[in-house]
MITOR-606371 format. One record per residue (C-alpha): x, y, z. Coordinates in steps of 0.2 Angstrom, whole numbers. Last residue first. Layout:
<recs>
+-------+-------+-------+
|  east | north |    up |
+-------+-------+-------+
|     X |     Y |     Z |
...
+-------+-------+-------+
</recs>
This chain:
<recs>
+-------+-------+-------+
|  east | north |    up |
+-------+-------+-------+
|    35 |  -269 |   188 |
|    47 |  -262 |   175 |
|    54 |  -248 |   187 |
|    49 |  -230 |   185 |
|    34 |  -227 |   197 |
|    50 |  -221 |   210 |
|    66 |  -219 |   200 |
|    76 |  -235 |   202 |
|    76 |  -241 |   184 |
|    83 |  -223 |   180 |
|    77 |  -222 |   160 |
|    87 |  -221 |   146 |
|    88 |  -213 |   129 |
|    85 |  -195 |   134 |
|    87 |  -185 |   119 |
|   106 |  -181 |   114 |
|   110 |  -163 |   117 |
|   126 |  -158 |   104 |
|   140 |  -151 |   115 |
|   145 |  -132 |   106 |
|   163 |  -132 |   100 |
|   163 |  -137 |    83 |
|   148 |  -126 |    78 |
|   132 |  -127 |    68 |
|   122 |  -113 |    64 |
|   107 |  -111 |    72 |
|    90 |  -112 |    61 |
|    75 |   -99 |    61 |
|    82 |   -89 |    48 |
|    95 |   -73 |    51 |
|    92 |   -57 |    45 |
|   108 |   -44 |    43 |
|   120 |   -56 |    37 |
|   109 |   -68 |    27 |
|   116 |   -64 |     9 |
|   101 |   -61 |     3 |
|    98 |   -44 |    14 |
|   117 |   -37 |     9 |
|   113 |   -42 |   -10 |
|    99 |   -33 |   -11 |
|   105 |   -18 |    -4 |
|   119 |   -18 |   -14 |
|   112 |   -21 |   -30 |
|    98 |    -7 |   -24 |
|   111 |     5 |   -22 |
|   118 |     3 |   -38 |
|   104 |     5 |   -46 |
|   100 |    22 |   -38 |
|   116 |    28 |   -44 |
|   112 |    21 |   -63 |
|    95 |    28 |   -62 |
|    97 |    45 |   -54 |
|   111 |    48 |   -70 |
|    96 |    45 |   -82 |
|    84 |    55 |   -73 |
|    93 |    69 |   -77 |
|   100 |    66 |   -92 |
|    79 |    63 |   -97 |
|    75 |    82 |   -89 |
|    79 |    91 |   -75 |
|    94 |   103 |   -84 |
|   113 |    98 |   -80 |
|   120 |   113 |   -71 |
|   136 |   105 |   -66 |
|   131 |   111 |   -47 |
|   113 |   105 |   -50 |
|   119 |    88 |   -55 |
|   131 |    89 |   -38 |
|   117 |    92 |   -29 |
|   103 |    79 |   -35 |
|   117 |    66 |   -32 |
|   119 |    71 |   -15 |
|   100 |    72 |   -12 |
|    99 |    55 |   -19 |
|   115 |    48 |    -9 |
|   107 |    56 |     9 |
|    90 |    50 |     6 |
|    96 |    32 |     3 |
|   105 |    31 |    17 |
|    89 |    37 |    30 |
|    80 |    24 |    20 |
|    92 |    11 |    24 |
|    95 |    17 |    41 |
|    78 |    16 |    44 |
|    73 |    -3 |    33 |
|    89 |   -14 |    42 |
|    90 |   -12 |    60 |
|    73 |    -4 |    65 |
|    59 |   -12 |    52 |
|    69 |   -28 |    48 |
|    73 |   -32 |    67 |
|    56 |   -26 |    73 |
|    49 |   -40 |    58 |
|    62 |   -53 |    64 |
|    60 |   -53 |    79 |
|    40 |   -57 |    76 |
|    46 |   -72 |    65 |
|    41 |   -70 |    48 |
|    27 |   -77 |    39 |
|    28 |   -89 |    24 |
|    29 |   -81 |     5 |
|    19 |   -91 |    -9 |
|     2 |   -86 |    -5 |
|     1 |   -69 |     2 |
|    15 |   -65 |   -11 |
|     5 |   -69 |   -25 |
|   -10 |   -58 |   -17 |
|     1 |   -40 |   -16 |
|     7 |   -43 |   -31 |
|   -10 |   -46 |   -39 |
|   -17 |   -29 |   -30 |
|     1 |   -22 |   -38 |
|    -6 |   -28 |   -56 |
|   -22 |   -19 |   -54 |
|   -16 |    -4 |   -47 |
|    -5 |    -3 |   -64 |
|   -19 |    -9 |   -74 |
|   -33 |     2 |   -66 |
|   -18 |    17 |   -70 |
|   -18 |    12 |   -89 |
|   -38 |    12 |   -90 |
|   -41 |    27 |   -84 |
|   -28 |    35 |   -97 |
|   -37 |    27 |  -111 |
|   -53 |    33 |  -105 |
|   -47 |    51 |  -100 |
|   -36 |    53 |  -119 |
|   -53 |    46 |  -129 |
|   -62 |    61 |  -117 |
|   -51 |    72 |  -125 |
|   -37 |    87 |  -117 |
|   -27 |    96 |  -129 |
|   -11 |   102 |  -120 |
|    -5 |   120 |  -123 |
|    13 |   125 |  -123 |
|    20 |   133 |  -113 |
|    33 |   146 |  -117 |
|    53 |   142 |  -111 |
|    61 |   145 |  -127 |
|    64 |   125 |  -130 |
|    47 |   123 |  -128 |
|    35 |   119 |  -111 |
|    26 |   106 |  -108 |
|     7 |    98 |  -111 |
|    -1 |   115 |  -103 |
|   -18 |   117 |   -94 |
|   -20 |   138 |   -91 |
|   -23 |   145 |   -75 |
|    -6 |   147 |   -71 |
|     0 |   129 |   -75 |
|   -12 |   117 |   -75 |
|    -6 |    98 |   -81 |
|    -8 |    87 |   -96 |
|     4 |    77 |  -104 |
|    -5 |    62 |  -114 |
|     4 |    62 |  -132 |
|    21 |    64 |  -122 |
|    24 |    45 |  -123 |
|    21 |    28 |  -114 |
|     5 |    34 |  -101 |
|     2 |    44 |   -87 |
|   -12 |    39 |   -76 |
|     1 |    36 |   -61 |
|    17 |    41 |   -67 |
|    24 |    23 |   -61 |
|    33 |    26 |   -43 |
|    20 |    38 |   -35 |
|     7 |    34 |   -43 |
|     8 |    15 |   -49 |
|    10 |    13 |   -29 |
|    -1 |    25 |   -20 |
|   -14 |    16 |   -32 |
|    -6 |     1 |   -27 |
|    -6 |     7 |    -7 |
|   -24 |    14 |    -7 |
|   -32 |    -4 |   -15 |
|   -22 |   -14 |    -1 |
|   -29 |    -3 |    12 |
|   -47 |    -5 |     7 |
|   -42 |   -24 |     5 |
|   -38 |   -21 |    25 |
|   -52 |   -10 |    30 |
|   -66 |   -22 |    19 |
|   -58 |   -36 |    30 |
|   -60 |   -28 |    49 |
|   -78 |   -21 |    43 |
|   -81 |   -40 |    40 |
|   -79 |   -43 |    58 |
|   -91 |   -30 |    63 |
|  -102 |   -36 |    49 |
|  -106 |   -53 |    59 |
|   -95 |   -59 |    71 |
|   -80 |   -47 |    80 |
|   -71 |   -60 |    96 |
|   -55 |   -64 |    88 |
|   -52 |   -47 |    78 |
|   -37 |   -42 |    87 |
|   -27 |   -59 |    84 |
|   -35 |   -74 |    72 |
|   -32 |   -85 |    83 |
|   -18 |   -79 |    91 |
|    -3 |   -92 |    85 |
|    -9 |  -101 |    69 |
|   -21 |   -86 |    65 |
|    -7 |   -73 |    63 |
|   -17 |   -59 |    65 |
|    -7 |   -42 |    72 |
|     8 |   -53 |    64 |
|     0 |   -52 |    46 |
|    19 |   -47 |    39 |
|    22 |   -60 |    28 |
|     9 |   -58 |    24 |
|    -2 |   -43 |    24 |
|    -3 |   -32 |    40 |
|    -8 |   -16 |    28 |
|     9 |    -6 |    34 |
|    17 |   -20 |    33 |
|    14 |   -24 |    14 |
|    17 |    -3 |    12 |
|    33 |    -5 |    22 |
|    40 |   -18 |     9 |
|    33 |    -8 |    -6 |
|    40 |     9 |     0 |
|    57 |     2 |     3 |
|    58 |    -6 |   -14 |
|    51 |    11 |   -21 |
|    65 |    21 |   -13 |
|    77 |     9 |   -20 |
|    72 |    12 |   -39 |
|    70 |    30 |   -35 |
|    79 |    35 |   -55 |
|    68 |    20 |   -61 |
|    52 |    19 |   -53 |
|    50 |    36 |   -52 |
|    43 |    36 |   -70 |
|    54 |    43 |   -81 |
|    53 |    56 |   -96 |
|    58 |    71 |   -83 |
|    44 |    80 |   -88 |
|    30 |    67 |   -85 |
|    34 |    59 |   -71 |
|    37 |    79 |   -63 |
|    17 |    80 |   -69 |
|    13 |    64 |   -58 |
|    22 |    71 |   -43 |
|    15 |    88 |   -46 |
|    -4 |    79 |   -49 |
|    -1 |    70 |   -31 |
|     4 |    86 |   -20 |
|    16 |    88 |    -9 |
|    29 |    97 |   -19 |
|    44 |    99 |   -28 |
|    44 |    83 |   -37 |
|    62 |    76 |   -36 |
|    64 |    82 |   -18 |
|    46 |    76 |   -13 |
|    50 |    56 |   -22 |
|    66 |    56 |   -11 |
|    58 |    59 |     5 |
|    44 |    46 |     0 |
|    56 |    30 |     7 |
|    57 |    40 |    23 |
|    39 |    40 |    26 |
|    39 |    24 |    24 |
|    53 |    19 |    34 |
|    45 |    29 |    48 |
|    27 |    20 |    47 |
|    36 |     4 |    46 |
|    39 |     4 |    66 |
|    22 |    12 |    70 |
|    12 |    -2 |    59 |
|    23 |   -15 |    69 |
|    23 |    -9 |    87 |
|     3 |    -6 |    86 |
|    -1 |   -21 |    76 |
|     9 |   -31 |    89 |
|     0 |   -23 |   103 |
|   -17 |   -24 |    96 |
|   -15 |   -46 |    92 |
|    -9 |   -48 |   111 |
|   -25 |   -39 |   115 |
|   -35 |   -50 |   102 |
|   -27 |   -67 |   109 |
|   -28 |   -59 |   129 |
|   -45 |   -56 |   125 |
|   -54 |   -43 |   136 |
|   -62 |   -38 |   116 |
|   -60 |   -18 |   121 |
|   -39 |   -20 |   119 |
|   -41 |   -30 |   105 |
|   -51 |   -16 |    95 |
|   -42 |    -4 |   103 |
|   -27 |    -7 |    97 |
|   -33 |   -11 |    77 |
|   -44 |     3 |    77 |
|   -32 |    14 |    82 |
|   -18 |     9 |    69 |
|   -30 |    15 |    55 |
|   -22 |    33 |    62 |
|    -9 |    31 |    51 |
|   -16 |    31 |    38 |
|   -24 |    47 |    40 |
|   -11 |    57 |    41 |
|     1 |    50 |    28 |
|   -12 |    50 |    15 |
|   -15 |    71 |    20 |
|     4 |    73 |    20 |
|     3 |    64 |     2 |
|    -9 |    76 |    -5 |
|    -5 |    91 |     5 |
|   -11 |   105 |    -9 |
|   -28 |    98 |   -11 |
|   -36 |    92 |   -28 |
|   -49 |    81 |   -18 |
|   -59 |    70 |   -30 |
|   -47 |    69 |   -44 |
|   -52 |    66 |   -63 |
|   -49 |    84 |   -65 |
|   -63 |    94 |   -75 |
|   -61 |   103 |   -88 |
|   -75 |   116 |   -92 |
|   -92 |   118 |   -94 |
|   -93 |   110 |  -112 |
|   -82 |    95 |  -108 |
|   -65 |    92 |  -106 |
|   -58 |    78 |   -94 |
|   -42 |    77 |   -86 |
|   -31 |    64 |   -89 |
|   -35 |    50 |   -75 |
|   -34 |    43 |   -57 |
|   -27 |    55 |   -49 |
|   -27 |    51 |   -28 |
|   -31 |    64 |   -16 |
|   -49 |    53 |   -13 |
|   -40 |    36 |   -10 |
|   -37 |    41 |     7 |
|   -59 |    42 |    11 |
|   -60 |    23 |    12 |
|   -45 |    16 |    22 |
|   -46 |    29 |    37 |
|   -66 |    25 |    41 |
|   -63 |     6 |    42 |
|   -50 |     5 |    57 |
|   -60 |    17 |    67 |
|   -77 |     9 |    63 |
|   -70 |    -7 |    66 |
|   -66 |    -1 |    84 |
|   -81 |     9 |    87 |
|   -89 |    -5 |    93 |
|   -79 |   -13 |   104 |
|   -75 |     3 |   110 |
|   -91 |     7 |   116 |
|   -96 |    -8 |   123 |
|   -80 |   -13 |   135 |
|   -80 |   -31 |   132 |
|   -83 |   -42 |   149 |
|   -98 |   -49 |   143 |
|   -92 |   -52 |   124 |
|  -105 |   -45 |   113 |
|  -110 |   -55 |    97 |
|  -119 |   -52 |    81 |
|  -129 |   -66 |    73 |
|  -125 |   -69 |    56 |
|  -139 |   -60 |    42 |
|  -127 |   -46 |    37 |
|  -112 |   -58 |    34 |
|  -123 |   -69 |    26 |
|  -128 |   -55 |    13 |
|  -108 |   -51 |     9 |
|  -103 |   -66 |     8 |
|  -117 |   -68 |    -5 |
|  -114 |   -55 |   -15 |
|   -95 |   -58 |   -16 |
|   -96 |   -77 |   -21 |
|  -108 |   -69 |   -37 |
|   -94 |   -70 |   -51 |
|   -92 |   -90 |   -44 |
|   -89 |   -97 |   -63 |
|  -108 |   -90 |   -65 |
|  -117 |   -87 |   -52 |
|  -112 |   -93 |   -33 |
|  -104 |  -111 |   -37 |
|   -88 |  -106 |   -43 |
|   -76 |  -106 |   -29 |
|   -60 |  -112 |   -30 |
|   -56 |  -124 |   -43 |
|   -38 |  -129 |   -35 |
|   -20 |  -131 |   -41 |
|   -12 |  -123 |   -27 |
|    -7 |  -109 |   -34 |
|   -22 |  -107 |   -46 |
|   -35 |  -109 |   -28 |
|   -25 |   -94 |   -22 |
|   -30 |   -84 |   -38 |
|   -46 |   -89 |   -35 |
|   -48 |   -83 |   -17 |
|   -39 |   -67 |   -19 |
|   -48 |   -63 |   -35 |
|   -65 |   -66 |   -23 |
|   -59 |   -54 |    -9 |
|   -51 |   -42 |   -24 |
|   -71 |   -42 |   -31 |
|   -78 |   -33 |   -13 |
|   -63 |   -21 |   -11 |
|   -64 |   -16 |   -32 |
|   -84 |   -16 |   -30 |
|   -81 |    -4 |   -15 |
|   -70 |     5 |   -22 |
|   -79 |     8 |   -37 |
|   -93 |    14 |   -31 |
|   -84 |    26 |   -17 |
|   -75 |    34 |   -33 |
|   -91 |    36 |   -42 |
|  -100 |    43 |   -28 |
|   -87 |    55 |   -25 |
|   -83 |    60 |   -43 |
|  -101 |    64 |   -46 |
|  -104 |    74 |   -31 |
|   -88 |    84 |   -38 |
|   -94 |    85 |   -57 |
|  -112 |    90 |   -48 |
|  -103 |   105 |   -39 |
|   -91 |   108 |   -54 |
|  -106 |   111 |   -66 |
|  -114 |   125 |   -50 |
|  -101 |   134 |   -52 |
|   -83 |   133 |   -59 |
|   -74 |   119 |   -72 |
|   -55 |   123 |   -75 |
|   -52 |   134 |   -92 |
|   -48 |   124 |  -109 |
|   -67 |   123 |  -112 |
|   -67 |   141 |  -113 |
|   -86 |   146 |  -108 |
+-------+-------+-------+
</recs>
């Protein structure tokens, strides 16, 4: 069999079981070691050991949350509604672990039966198919504090329900721009079109990724945006009455969600598992798996090795690894907003944004069409100075506290300062001083 030709038969069968339990492994291990990153990471900021009892310098803290979590005693509120109290975590959990499967996570990888795709699910509505599902992790949250008979967890399901939905539209938004430069739905088009133009999307859709990174920190209720949880108000919102693995279902549903988003992140926005250089182009065109096409227009054929699928494996876990750190700094250095001004930054400032931004690339992709200027590093080039521009001014709009205002009132000539009550009537009743 042509090694060059995609794998078939009973080979790709065991290549796909392989990929799955692979890609479930190591999100798992990825979910259950981010907990313990998280924990030493904020012990550096604030100049702590953290934990480093459990094996050696803590490698084992994970093992053993994860055992006591199993041995806690499980609790049912009396007043709970059973059966969505139950299926609550399993609702929230479910949508955060099988996403991942349409992402890329590597060149493709040759070998006697064929080349197989380091994807688990090649299907053609990659991002539609993300989209989808993750927008159903919302259910889990709502009825998860609407089954608890809390008014902390229910108060903690309605703000996740009005805050996942409001960022749900600025997100989707914020990908418009990345489907018009790729051409497609599909996560290996929008890594190829990387490749091709010579830019990741993170230059030419500079503001498009800024979008998608503040809805994507919403969308997985980190701070600053934990409102659902926001422990010094709700008590730790939705989840309040959840003990045992229930509870820890919520947790390995978030992190899940953190882990989806940087991969979503270095693909989208930063070629994904492509690499500095044409050296690692690899994508199928018409059956056959080209690195690019010559100056004639011919394909030309891309030479596919395991050294390339190592090498690219490790460059994406970098990228997702560096936006899982992101995603932790800002946990711990950023406080939480005010619940107006999440709705206030999702409604009044991210939509019209995004729905701005879509209107100047696709402009811009026009009038390059019209002066027939080739996709390719010219391209992407004149992308990158306008979306430049509109990410100075966006920037400087937010920091200049027009649009979002802090928690203090400005001061005015006008308004009577209230001075605190100084005095006491001596002739109120039970006031005098006898």
């Amino acid at each position: 069999m042509d090694m060059l030709q995609p794998i078939s038969g009973v080979p790709a069968l065991v290549a796909m079981v392989g990929k799955v339990l692979a890609v479930f492994t190591a999100t798992m291990l990825v979910v259950a070691y981010t907990t313990l990153a998280e924990r030493k990471i904020s012990a550096w900021i604030q100049d702590r050991s953290g934990p480093n009892r459990v094996g050696p310098w803590g490698l084992l803290q994970p093992i053993a949350d994860g055992i006591k979590n199993f041995l806690k005693e499980e609790t049912m509120p009396a007043t709970a509604n059973r059966f969505w109290f139950v299926a609550g975590p399993m609702l929230s959990i479910t949508p955060a672990l099988v996403t991942i499967a349409v992402v890329p996570f590597a060149a493709p990888l040759p070998t006697p039966w064929g080349v197989v795709d380091m994807i688990v699910a090649d299907i053609p509505i990659g991002i539609l198919y993300i989209l989808a599902l993750s927008s159903l992790g919302v259910y889990g949250l709502v009825l998860s504090g609407w089954s608890s008979n809390n008014k902390y967890a229910f108060l903690g399901g309605l703000r996740a329900s009005a805050q996942m939905v409001s960022y749900e539209v600025a997100l989707g938004l914020s990908l418009v721009s990345v489907l018009m430069l790729a051409g497609n739905v599909t996560l290996t088009q929008v890594v190829w079109q990387q490749q091709e133009m010579g830019f990741w999307f993170a230059f030419p859709l500079s503001l498009g990724f800024i979008l998608f990174l503040i809805s994507a920190f919403a969308e997985t209720n980190r701070l600053p945006f934990d409102m659902p949880e926001a422990e010094s108000e709700l008590v730790t919102g939705y989840h309040t009455e959840y003990s045992s693995m229930k509870f820890s279902m919520f947790f390995i549903a978030e992190y899940s969600h953190m882990l989806t988003a940087s991969a979503l992140m270095a693909t989208l926005f930063f070629g994904g598992w492509d690499l500095p250089g044409a050296w690692d182009n690899a994508f199928w065109h018409e059956g056959m798996l080209i690195a690019g096409f010559d100056a004639a227009g011919a394909p030309i054929l891309a030479q596919p090795a395991w050294w390339k699928t190592l090498l690219t494996l490790a460059g994406f876990g970098l990228k997702t690894v560096f936006f899982l750190f992101l995603y932790i700094w800002v946990r711990w250095t950023l406080p939480r907003f005010r619940y107006d001004q999440v709705m206030s930054l999702g409604w009044k400032v991210m939509l019209p944004t995004a729905l701005a931004y879509v209107m100047v690339v696709s402009a811009t992709v026009l009038v390059l069409d019209l002066l027939e200027v080739s996709y390719g590093f010219t391209f992407g080039l004149v992308l990158t100075l306008v979306s430049g521009l509109c990410t100075v001014a966006f920037l400087f709009f937010l920091d200049s506290d027009r649009i979002i205002s802090g928690a203090s009132v400005p001061y005015r000539q006008d308004r009577p300062v209230r001075m605190p009550v100084t005095q006491v009537d001596a002739g109120a009743p039970g006031l005098s001083g006898d």
